[in-house]
ROTORLO-668928 format. One record per residue (C-alpha): residue number from 0; x, y, z. Coordinates in pm, 1 decimal, always signed. Layout:
<atoms>
atom k NUM&u X&v Y&w Z
...
</atoms>
This chain:
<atoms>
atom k 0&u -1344.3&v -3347.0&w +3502.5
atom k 1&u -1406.0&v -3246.2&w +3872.1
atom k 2&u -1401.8&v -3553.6&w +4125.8
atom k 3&u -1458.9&v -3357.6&w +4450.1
atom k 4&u -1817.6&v -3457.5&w +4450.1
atom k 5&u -1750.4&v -3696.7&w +4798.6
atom k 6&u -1677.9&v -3435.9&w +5081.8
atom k 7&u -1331.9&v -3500.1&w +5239.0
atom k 8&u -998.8&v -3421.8&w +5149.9
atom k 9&u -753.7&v -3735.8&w +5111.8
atom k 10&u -407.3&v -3786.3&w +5318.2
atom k 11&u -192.7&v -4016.2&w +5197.8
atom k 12&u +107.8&v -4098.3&w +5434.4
atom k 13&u +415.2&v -4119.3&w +5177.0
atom k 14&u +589.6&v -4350.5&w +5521.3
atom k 15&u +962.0&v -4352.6&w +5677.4
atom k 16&u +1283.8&v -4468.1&w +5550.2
atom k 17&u +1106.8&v -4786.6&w +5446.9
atom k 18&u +1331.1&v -5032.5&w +5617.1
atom k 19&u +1116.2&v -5309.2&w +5618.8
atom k 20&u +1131.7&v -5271.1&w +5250.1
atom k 21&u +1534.4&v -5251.6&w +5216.1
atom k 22&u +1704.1&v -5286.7&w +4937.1
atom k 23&u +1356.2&v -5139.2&w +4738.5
atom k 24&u +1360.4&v -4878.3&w +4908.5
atom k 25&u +1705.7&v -4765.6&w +4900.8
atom k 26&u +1714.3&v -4508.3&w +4660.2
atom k 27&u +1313.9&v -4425.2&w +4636.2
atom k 28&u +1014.4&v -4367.0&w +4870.4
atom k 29&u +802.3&v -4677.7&w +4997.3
atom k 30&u +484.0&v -4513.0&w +4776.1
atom k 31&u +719.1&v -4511.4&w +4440.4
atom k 32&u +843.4&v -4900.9&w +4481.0
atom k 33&u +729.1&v -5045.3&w +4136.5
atom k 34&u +414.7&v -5259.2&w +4167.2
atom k 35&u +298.1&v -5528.7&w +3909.8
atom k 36&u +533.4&v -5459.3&w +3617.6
atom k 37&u +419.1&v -5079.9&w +3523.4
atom k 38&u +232.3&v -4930.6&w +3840.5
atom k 39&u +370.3&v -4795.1&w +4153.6
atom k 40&u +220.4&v -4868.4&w +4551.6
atom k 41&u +120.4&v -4503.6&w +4549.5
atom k 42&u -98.0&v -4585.0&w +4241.4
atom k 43&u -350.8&v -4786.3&w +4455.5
atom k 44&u -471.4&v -4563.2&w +4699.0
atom k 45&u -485.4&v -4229.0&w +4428.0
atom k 46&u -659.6&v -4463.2&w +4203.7
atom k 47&u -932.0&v -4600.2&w +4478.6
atom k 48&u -978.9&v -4195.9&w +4558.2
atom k 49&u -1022.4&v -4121.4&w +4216.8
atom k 50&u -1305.7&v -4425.8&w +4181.0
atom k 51&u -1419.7&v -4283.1&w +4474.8
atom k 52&u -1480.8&v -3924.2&w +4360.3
atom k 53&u -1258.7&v -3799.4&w +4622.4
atom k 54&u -1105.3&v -3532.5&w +4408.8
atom k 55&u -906.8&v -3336.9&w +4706.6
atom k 56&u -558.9&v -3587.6&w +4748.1
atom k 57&u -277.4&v -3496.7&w +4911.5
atom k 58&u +54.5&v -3735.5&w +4949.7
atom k 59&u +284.2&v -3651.1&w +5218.8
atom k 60&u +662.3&v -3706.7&w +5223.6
atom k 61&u +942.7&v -3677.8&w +5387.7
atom k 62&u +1254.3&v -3964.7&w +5235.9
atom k 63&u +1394.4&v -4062.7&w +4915.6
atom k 64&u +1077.5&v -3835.4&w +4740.6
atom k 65&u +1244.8&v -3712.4&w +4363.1
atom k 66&u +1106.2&v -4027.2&w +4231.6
atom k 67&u +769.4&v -3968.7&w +4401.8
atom k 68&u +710.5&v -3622.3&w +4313.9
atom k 69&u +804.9&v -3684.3&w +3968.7
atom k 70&u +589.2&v -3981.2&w +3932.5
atom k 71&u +244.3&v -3790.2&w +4049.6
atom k 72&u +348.0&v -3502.0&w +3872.4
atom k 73&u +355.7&v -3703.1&w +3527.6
atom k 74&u +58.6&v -3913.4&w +3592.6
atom k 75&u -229.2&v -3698.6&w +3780.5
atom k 76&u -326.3&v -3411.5&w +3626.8
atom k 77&u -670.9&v -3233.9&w +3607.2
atom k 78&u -832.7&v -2938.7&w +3379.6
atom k 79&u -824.2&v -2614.4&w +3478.0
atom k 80&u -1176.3&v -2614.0&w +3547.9
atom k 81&u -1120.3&v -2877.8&w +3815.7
atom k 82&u -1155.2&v -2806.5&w +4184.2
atom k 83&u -952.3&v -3181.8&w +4204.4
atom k 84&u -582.5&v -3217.5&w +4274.1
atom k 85&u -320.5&v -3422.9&w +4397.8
atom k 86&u -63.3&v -3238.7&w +4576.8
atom k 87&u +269.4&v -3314.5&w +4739.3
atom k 88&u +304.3&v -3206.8&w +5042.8
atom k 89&u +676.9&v -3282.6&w +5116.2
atom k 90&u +794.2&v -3246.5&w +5505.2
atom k 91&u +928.7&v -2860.8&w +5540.7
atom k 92&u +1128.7&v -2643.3&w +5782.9
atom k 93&u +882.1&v -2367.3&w +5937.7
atom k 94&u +979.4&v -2111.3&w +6193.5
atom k 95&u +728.0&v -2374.1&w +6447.1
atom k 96&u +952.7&v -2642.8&w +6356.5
atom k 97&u +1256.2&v -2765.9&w +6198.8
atom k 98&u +1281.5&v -3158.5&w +6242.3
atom k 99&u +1173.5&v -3423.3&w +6076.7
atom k 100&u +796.6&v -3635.7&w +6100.7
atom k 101&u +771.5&v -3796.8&w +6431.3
atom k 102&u +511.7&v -4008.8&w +6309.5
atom k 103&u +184.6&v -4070.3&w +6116.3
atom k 104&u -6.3&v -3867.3&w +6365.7
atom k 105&u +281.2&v -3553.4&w +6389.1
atom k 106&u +292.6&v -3558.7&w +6000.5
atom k 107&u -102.3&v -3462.3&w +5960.0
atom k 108&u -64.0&v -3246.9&w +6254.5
atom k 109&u +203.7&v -3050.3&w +6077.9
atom k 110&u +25.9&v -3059.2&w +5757.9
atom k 111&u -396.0&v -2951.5&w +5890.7
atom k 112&u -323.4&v -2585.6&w +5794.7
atom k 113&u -334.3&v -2687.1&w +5375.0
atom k 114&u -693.1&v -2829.2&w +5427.0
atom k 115&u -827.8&v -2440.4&w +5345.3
atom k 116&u -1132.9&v -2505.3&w +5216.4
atom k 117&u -1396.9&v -2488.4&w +5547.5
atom k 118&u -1678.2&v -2606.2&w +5338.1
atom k 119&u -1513.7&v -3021.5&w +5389.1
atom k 120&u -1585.6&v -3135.6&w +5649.9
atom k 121&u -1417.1&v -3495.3&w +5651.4
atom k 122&u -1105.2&v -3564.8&w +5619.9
atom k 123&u -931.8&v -3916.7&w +5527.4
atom k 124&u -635.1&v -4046.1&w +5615.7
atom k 125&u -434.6&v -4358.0&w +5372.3
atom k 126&u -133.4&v -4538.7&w +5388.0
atom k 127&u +78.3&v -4545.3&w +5070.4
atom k 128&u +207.5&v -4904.4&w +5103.5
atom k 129&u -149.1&v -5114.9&w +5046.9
atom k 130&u -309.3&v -5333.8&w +4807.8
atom k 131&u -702.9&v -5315.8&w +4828.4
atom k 132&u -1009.7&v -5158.5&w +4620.9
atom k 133&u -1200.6&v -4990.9&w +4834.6
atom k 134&u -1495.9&v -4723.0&w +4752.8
atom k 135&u -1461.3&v -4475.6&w +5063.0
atom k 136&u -1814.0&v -4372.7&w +4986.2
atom k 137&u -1908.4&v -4719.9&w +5142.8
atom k 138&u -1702.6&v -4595.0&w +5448.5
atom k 139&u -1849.5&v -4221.8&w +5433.1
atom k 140&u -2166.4&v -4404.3&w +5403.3
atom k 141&u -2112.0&v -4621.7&w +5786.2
atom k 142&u -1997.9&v -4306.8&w +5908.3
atom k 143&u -2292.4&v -4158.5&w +5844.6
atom k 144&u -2509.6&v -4417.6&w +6011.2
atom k 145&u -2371.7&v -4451.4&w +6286.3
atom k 146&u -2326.1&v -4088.5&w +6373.8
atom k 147&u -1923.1&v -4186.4&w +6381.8
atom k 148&u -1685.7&v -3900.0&w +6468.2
atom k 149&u -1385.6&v -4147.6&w +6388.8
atom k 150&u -1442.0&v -4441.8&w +6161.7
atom k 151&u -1194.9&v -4718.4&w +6160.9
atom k 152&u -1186.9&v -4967.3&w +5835.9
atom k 153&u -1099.7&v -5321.9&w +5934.7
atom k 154&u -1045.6&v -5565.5&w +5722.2
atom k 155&u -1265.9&v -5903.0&w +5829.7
atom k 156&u -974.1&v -6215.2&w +5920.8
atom k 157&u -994.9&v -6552.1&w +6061.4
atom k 158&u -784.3&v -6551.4&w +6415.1
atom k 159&u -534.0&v -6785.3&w +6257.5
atom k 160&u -509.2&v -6501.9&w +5927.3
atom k 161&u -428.6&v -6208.4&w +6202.5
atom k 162&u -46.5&v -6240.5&w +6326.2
atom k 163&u +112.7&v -5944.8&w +6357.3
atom k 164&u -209.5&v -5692.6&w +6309.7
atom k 165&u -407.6&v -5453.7&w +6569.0
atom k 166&u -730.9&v -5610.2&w +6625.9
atom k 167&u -1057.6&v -5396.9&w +6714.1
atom k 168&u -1258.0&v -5461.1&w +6998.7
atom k 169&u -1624.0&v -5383.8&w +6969.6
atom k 170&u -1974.3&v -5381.1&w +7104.9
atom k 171&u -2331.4&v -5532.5&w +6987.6
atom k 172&u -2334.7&v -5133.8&w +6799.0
atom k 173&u -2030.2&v -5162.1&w +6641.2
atom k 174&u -1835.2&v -4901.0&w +6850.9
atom k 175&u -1510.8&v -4986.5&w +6896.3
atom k 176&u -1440.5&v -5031.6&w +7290.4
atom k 177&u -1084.4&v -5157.1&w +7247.6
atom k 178&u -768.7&v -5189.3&w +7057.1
atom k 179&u -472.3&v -5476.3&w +7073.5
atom k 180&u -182.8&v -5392.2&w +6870.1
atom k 181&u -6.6&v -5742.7&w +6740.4
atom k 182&u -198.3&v -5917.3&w +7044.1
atom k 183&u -85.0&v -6311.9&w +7142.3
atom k 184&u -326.8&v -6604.9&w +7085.4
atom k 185&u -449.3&v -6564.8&w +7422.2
atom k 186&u -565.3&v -6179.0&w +7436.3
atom k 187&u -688.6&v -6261.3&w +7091.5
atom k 188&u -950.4&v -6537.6&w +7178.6
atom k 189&u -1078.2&v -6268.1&w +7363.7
atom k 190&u -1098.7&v -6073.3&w +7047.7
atom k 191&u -1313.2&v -6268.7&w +6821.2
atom k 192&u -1660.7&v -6211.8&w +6704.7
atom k 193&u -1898.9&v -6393.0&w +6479.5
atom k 194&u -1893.6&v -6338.1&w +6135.7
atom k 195&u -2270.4&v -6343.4&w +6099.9
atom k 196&u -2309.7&v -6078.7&w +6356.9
atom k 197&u -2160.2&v -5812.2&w +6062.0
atom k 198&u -2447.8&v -5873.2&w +5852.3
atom k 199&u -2607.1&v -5560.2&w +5937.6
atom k 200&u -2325.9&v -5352.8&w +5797.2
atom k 201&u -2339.4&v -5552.9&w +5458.8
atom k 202&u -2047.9&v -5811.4&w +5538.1
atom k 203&u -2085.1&v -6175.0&w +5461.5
atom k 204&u -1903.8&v -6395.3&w +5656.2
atom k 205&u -1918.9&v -6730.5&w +5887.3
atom k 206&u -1780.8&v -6839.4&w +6216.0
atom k 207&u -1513.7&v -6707.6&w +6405.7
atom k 208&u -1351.9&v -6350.9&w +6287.6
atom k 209&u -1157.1&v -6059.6&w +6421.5
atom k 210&u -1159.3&v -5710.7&w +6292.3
atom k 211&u -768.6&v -5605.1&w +6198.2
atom k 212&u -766.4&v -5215.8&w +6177.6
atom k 213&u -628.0&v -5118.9&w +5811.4
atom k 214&u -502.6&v -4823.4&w +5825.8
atom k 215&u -799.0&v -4651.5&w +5697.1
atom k 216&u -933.7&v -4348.2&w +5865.5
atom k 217&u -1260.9&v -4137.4&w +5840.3
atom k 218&u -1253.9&v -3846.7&w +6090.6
atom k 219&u -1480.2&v -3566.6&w +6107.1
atom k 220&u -1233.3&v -3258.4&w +6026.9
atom k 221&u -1341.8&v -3054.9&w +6388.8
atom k 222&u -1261.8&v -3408.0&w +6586.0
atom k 223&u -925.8&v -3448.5&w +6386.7
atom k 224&u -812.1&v -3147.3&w +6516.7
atom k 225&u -860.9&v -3187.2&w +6846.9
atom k 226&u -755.9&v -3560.2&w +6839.0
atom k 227&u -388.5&v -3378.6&w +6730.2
atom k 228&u -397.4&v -3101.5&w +6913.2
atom k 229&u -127.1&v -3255.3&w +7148.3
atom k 230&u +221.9&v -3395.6&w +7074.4
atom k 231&u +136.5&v -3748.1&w +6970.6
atom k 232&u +291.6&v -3883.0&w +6734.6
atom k 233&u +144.8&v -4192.9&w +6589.6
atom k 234&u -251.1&v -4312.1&w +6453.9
atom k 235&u -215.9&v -4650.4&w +6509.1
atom k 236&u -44.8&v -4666.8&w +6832.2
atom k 237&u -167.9&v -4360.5&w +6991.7
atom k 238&u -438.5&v -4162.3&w +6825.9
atom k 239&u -683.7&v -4446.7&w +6759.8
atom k 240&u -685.5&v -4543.9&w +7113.0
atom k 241&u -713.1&v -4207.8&w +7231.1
atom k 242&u -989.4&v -4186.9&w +7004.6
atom k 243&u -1159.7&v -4482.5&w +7105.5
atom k 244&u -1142.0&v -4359.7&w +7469.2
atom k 245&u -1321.8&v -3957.3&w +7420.2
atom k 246&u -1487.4&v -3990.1&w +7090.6
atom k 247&u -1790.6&v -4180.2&w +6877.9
atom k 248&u -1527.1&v -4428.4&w +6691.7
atom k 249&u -1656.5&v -4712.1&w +6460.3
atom k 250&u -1580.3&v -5002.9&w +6290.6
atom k 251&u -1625.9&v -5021.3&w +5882.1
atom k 252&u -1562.2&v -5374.5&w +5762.1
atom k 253&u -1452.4&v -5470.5&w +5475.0
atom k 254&u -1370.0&v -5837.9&w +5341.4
atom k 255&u -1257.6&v -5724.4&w +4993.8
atom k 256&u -883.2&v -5835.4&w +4933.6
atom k 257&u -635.5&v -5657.5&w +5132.8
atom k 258&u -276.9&v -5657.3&w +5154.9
atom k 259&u -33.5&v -5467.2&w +5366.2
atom k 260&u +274.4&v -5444.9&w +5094.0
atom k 261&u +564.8&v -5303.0&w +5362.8
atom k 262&u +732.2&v -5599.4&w +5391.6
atom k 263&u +946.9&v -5795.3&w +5116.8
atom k 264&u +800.0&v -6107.7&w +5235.5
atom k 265&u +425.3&v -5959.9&w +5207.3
atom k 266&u +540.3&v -5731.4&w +4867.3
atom k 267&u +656.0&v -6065.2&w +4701.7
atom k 268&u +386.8&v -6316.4&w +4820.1
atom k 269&u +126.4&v -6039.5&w +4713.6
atom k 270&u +321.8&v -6024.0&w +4334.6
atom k 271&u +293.9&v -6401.5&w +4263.0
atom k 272&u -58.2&v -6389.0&w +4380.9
atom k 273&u -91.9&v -6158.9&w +4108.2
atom k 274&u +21.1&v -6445.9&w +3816.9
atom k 275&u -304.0&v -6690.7&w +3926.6
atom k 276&u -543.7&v -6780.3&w +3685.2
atom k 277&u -783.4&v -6561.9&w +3933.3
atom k 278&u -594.0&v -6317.8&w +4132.3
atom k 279&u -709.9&v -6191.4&w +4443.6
atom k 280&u -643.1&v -5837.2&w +4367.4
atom k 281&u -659.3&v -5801.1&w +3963.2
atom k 282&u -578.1&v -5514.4&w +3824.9
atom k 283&u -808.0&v -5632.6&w +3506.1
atom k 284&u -1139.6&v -5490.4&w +3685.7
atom k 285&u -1410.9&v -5326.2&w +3493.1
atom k 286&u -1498.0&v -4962.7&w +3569.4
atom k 287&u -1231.9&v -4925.4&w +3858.3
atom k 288&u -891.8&v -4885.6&w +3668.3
atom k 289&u -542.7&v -4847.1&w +3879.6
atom k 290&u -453.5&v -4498.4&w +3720.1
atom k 291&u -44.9&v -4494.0&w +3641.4
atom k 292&u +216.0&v -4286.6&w +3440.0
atom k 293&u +96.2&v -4324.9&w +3038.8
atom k 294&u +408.2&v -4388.4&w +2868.3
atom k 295&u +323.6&v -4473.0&w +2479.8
atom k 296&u +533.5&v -4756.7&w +2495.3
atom k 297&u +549.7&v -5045.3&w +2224.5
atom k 298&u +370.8&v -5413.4&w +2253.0
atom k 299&u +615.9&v -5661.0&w +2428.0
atom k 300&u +766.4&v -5886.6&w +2163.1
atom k 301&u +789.1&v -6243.2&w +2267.7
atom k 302&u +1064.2&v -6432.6&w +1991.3
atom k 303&u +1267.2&v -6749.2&w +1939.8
atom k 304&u +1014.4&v -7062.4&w +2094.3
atom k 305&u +988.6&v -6846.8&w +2417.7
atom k 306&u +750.7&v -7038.6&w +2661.0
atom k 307&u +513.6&v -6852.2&w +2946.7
atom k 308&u +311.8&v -6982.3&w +3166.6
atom k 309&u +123.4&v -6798.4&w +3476.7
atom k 310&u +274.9&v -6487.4&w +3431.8
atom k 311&u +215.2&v -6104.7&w +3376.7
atom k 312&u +448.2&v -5919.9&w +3072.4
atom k 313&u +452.7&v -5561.8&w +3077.5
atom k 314&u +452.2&v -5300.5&w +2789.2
atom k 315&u +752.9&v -5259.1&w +2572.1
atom k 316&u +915.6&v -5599.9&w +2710.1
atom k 317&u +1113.0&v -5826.4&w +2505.2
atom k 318&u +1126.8&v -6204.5&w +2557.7
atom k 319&u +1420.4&v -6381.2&w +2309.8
atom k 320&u +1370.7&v -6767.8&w +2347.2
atom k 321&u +1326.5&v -6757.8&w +2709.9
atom k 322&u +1081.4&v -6973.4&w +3006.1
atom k 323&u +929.4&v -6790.6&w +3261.5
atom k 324&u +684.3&v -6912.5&w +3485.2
atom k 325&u +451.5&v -6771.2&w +3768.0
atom k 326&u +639.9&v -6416.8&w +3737.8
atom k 327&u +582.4&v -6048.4&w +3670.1
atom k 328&u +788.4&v -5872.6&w +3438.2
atom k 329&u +817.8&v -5522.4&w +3439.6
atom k 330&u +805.3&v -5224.8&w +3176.9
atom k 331&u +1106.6&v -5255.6&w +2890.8
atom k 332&u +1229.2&v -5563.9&w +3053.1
atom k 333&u +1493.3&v -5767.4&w +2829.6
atom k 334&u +1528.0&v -6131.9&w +2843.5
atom k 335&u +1754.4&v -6325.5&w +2629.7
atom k 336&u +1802.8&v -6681.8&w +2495.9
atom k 337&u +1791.7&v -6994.2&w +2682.7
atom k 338&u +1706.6&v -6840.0&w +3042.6
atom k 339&u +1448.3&v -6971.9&w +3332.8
atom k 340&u +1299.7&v -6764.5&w +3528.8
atom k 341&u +1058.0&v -6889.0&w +3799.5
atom k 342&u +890.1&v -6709.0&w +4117.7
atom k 343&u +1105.0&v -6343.4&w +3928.3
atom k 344&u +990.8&v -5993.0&w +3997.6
atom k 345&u +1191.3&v -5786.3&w +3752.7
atom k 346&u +1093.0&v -5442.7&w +3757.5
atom k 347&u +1237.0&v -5363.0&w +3405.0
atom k 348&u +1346.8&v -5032.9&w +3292.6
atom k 349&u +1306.8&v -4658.2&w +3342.0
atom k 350&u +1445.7&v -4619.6&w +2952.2
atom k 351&u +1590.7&v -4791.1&w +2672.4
atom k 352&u +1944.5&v -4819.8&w +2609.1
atom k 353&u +2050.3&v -4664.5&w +2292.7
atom k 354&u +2341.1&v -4785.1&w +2130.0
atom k 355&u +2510.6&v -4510.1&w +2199.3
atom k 356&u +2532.8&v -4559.9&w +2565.3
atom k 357&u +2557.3&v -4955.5&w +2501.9
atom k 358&u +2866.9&v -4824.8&w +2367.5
atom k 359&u +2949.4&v -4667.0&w +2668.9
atom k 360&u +2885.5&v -4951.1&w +2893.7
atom k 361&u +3106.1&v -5186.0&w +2686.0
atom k 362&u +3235.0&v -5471.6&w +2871.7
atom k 363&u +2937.7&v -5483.5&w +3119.4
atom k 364&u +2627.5&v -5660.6&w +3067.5
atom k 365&u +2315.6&v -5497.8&w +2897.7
atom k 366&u +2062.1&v -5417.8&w +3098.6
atom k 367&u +1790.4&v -5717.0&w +3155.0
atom k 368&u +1859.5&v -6092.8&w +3211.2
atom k 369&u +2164.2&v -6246.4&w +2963.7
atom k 370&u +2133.3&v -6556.5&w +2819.6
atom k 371&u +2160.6&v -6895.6&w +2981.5
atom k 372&u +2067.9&v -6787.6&w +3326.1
atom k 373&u +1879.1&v -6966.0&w +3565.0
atom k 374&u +1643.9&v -6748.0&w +3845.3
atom k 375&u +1448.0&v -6881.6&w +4080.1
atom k 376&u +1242.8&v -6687.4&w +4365.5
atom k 377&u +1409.4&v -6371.6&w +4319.7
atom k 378&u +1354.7&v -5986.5&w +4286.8
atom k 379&u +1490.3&v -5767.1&w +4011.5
atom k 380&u +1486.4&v -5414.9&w +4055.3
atom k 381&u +1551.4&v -5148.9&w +3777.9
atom k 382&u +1803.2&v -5115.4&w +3537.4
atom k 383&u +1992.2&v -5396.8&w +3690.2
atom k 384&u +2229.7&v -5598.7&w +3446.3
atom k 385&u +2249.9&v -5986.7&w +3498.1
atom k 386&u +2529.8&v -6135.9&w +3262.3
atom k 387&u +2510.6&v -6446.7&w +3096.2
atom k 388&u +2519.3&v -6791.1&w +3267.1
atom k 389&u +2419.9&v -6620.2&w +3612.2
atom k 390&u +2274.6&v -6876.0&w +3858.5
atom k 391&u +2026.0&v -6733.0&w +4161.6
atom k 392&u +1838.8&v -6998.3&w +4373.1
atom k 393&u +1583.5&v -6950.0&w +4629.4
atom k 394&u +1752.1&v -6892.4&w +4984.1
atom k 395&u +1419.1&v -6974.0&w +5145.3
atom k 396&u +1482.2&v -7127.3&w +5470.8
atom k 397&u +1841.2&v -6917.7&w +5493.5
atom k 398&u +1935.8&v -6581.9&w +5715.6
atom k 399&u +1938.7&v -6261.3&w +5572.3
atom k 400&u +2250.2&v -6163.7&w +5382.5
atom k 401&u +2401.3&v -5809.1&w +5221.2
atom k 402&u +2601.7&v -5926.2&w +4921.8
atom k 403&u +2818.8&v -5692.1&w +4661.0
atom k 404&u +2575.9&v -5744.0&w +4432.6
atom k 405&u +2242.5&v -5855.6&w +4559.4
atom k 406&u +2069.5&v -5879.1&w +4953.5
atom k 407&u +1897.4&v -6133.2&w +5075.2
atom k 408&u +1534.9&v -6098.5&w +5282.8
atom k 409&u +1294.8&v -6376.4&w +5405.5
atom k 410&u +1455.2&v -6608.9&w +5186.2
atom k 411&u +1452.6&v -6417.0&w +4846.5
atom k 412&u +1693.9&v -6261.9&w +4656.8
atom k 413&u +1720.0&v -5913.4&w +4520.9
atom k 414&u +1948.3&v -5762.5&w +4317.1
atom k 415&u +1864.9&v -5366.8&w +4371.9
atom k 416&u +1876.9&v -5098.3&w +4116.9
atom k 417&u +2146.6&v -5036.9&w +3821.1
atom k 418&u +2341.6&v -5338.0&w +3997.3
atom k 419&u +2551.1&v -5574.5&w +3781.6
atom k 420&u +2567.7&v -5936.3&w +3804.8
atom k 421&u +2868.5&v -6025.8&w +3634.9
atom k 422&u +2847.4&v -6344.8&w +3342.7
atom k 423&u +2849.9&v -6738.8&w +3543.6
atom k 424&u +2812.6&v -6567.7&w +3898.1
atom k 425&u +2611.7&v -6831.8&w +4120.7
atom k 426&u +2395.9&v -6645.8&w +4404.4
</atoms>
């Protein structure tokens, strides 16, 4: 199947070190941080191209990328037939230069020479760390319109919904005049439109809004050139204005769920979201699937008077006697007899463990939860092993702490990959 039928080429920024999303992001890229028990972030904004039938993706990287490259590699492929693709483009030495990204804007610069085909004319630039569904033939469609050389998505937010976001500025034509990166309540008074006054570009909404800049960019490819055809080195802080200063730049709103996911406070509020009766985002969504890694696992076997309420249970998982309550558990995830787990991410397993490495690991824990255990408001990442009897309460309200087995960030607890949590330890 060919899926270049929408004219543009797809950049998706694989991000930094991540640091905002420490310990996840440790030993992986931001993009490859598990998402929803069997997905990864990366998954989102590949899948919302593919829905689109933007065909032409390419991911760029730069830190922790193995487990990135390997995860596109095994889950997006295309027939030979196919003009589609989704290609890494990991950050290189060339004899121009020989340091790292500087930025968003620096690592499209370096990367403009692999858009070779002259016949798209669009190009459109992602972030790899976002929940949303978006179908960027809405936003080709404004661009369009409005005879846009930059278009701008914004997701539509009440003032008191916009802390810590870069709220758009614009006119009765929806050309955006301004931009205020993380303004204070007083510049952002200033800031707020009506909600009926969107209506023209398809929006419904009511009373006071503000427009908080996504991301999400549409530029023409000629006007993306120029626009980096200097040493600046990030969109949001430096292109976009510049932008909004010398060229046609517009607004597309959008009041579809959105969630900015760089944050462990934002990546764990968005997961328990995710266990409501009625999600915002849901992943359950007719005719626009999140694409993922097909692994042929087997159906999750739930034993032994195990109770669940408000939760999501991943492939291949195995639930002995246990209660868990308004969590997600991950792929091959192993729970045993007699433990709570409430307000848990546990990101399960990359692989079984055969009893031949059990046998191996003797004297440690296996890998999963043990029995008797008791976890509240707490992250799991891969592979870990939590012994019996282990106690970890919510730290909400506490500073942030670097344990030797677990961290602590806005309040939660994680216990990063392959750790081990030792039988009756109290977190």
């Amino acid at each position: 199947m060919d899926l270049g039928t929408t004219n543009m080429y797809a950049l998706i920024l694989g991000g930094g070190r991540g640091t905002r999303l420490f310990p996840l992001t440790k030993d992986r890229a931001k993009p490859a941080v598990p998402l929803a028990g069997k997905y990864r972030l990366i998954d989102v904004p590949i899948s919302n191209c593919i829905n689109s039938r933007v065909g032409r993706i390419f991911v760029l990287t730069q830190f922790n990328s193995e487990s990135l490259h390997r995860h596109i590699h095994h889950s997006y492929k295309f027939d030979i037939f196919s003009n589609s693709f989704v290609e890494i483009l990991a950050a290189e030495q060339t004899y121009g230069t020989a340091d790292w990204y500087q930025g968003t804007a620096d690592a499209v610069r370096r990367n403009l020479w692999h858009l070779t085909d002259a016949s798209v004319d669009r190009v459109l630039v992602l972030a790899g760390d976002q929940m949303y569904r978006m179908d960027f033939r809405d936003i080709a469609r404004t661009h369009d319109d409005t005879r846009a050389e930059v278009t701008v998505a914004a997701t539509v937010r009440h003032p008191d919904d916009a802390e810590g976001l870069g709220i758009l500025k614009i006119d009765r034509h929806f050309r955006i005049v301004d931009f205020a990166e993380k303004p204070d309540r007083a510049t952002l008074r200033n800031l707020v439109i009506q909600g009926e006054d969107l209506a023209p570009l398809g929006v419904t909404a009511t009373g006071p809004v503000v427009l908080a800049s996504m991301g999400i960019y549409l530029f023409n490819r000629t006007r993306l050139e120029l626009a980096l055809d200097n040493e600046m080195a990030d969109f949001g802080r430096n292109v976009i204005p510049w932008c909004i200063q010398h060229m046609r730049t517009f607004v597309h709103p959008f009041s579809g769920y959105w969630e900015d996911v760089g944050t462990i406070h934002t990546f764990f509020k968005a997961h328990m979201a995710l266990t409501e009766a009625e999600p915002p985002f849901d992943f359950f969504e007719p005719g626009k699937p999140i694409y993922t890694h097909p692994r042929f696992l087997p159906n999750l076997k739930v034993t032994g008077g195990s109770e669940i309420a408000t939760a999501l249970l991943s492939d291949g998982c195995q639930i002995h006697g246990a209660h868990i309550e308004h969590s997600v558990i991950g792929i091959r995830s192993v729970v045993n007899e007699g433990s709570v787990l409430r307000e848990v991410i546990m990101m399960g397993q990359d692989r079984y463990e055969t009893p031949e490495q059990r046998e191996e690991t003797a004297g440690l824990p296996g890998r999963g939860i043990g029995a008797h255990c008791q976890i509240t408001h707490a992250i799991i990442d891969k592979g870990a092993r939590i012994g019996d009897g282990v106690v970890i309460t919510s730290h909400q309200g506490k500073p942030n702490e670097d344990g030797d087995c677990y961290h602590v960030r806005d309040g939660i607890v994680i216990i990063p990959k392959n750790a081990v949590v030792p039988d009756g330890r109290r977190i």
